[in-house]
Structure formats: C-alpha cells, structure tokens
N, C-alpha and C positions, 0 to 999 in steps of 0.2 A: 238790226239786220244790216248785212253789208252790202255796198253794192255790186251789182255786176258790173263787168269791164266793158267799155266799150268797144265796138269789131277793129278800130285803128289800134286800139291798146294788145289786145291781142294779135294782130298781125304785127305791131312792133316789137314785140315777143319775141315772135316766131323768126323774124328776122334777126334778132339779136342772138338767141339760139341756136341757129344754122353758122353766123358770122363766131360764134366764140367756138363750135365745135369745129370748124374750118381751121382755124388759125392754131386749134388744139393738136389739130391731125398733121399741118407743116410744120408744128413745133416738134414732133413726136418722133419727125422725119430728117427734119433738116441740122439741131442739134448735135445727135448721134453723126452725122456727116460730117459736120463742122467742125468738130474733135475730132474724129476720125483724120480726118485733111492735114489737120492741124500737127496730130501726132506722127501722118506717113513724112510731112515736112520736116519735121525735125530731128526723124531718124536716115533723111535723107541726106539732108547736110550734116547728120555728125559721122556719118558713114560712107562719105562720098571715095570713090575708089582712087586708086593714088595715079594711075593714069591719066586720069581727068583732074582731079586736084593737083596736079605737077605740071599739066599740058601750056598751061597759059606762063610758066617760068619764065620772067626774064630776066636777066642780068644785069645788077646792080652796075654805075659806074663806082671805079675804088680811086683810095684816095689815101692821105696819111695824113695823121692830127702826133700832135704830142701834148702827152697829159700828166705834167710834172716833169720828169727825168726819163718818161716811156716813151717810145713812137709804137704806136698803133695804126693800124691796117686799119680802112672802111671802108666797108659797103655802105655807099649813100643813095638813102633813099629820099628825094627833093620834089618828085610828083604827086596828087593827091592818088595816083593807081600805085605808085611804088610804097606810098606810106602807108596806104590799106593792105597791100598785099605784106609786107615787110618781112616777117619770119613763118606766117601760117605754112602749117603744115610740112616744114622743113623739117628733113628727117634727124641729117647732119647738123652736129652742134660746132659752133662757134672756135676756134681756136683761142688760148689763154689770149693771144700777142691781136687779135681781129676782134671789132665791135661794128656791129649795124648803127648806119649815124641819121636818124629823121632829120631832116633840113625843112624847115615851114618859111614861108615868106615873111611874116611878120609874126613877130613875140605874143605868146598867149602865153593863157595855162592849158598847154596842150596836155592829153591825156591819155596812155595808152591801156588798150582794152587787149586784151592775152587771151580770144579766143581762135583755136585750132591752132597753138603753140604747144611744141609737142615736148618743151622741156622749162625747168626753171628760169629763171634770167636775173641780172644785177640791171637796174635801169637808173640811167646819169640824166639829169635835165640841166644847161645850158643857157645861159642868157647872150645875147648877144654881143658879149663883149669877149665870150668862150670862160667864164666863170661858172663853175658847178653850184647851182643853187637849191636841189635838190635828189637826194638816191634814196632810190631803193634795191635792200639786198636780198636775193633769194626770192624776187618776186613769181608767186604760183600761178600757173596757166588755169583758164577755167576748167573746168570739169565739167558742166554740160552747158546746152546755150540758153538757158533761162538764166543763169549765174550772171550778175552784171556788177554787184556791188564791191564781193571779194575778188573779183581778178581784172577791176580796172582801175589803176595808179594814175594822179594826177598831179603836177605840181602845187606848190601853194604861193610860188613867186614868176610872174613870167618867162619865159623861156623861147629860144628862138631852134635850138638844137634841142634831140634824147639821144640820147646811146645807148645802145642796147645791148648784152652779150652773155656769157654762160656765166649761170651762178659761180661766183666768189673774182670774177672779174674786177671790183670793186678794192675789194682785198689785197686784191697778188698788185695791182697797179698802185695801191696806197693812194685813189681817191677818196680825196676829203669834199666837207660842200666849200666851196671857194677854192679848190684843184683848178688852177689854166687851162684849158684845149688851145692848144695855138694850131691853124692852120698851118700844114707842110705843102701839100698839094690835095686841095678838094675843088 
C-alpha cells in the first residue's frame, strides 16, 4: 500500500501549481507581444519616411585624392556620426569622377555594413600610406535588416581609408590593389 501525502506535501503542490499556471498564462501573453514589438520595429525602420530619413542630412566636407592618373572628388566622411551615417538612404548616385572617402583615426580592419544603401557600390580600402590593399566590386546593399553576413565587406589587411562609389567605379579608374591615393586637398 502507498502512503498518503503529508498536508506540507500537498500544499507544496498546490503552490507549485498555481506558480507554473501563472507563469503559463504571462507566457501565453507576453511572447505573442514580444514578436509583435519586434516585427512593428523592424518594419519601422525599413519604411521609415524619406522626410524624416533625410531631415538629419549633413553635408560632407569635399576634398580631392588622385588615384593613379585620375583626380577624384570626396566626400569625407572623418566623424564616428558621418561614417555611420555615410550613404544610407541617399537616393542620388555618385558620379563616375566622385567617391565617399571614410577617414578613421587609426588603421584597423575596418568594415562596412550596406544597410539602407539604396544602390550597388565598388568599395577601395586604403592603408595609411594611401595604398589599395583591398576592393570590392559591385558590392550588394542589404535586403532586409536581419541580413548581416552577405552585405557587410571587410578588409583582410589594415586600413586607415574606404572609398566608397557607384558600381564599376573600380573599373573606369583602373584601380588595382597597390593603386596610390595621394592627397590633393582633404
């Protein structure tokens, strides 16, 4: 024969009971929220209106590099807010003879991420001697914002410069990796 429970066992039960259907009931509730939230955010920022995605604009200062036998117009962007902000959501593409130039304080492997880039781009990486130590050509903007692997390019040799500009940039300028940037005025 078995025994019977004693009256603590049973009220730890009953306590255990109420405590898992509790926690049953905020999961049941709060989940469904959670995703919810989750999904208005992110259709939030990929739809954000071009008034308000355009309003904080600021104006690059310009400058001019030469890259081989080319002189090249730049927009430089040398602040951590100008190098975040850099080309997102810019509607206007680049001109063949103009490239966006990221300026970093000190040499990494810095690496750019192409979300709300609203066209292709050819991207230069730069050591600080103005030697090309890394491109890429026809680099793809993301396609939505969970994407992080295919639309963020890194170098594989330190760099102190990127250059950034419209697909076949790369091409029409005849850079190579080891192409000079020499400073004109940046």
């Amino acid at each position: 024969m078995g025994s019977n429970p004693t009256p603590s066992t049973v009220v730890r039960f009953k306590l255990f009971f109420r405590y898992i259907t509790c926690v049953a009931r905020k999961s049941a509730v709060l989940i469904p929220v959670i995703i919810a939230a989750a999904a208005v955010g992110a259709i939030g920022i990929a739809y954000i209106p071009s008034e308000v995605r355009d309003a904080d604009r600021t104006e690059l200062s310009k400058g001019t590099v030469r890259i081989n036998d080319d002189v090249i117009t730049v927009e430089i962007a040398d602040t951590p807010t100008e190098r975040q902000r850099w080309l997102t959501f810019r509607q206007d593409r680049l001109p063949s003879d103009t490239a966006l130039l990221l300026r970093y304080d000190t040499p990494d492997l810095h690496e750019v991420w192409m979300l709300n880039i609203e066209y292709n781009l050819d991207l230069v990486w730069f050591d600080k001697d103005g030697n090309a130590v890394y491109l890429v050509k026809d680099a793809a903007p993301c396609q939505n914002l969970v994407e992080t692997v295919s639309c963020t390019y890194k170098t594989t040799s330190r760099s102190l410069y990127v250059m950034a500009s419209t697909s076949g940039f790369i091409d029409a300028h005849e850079i190579t990796k080891g192409s000079l940037m020499s400073a004109i005025s940046i």
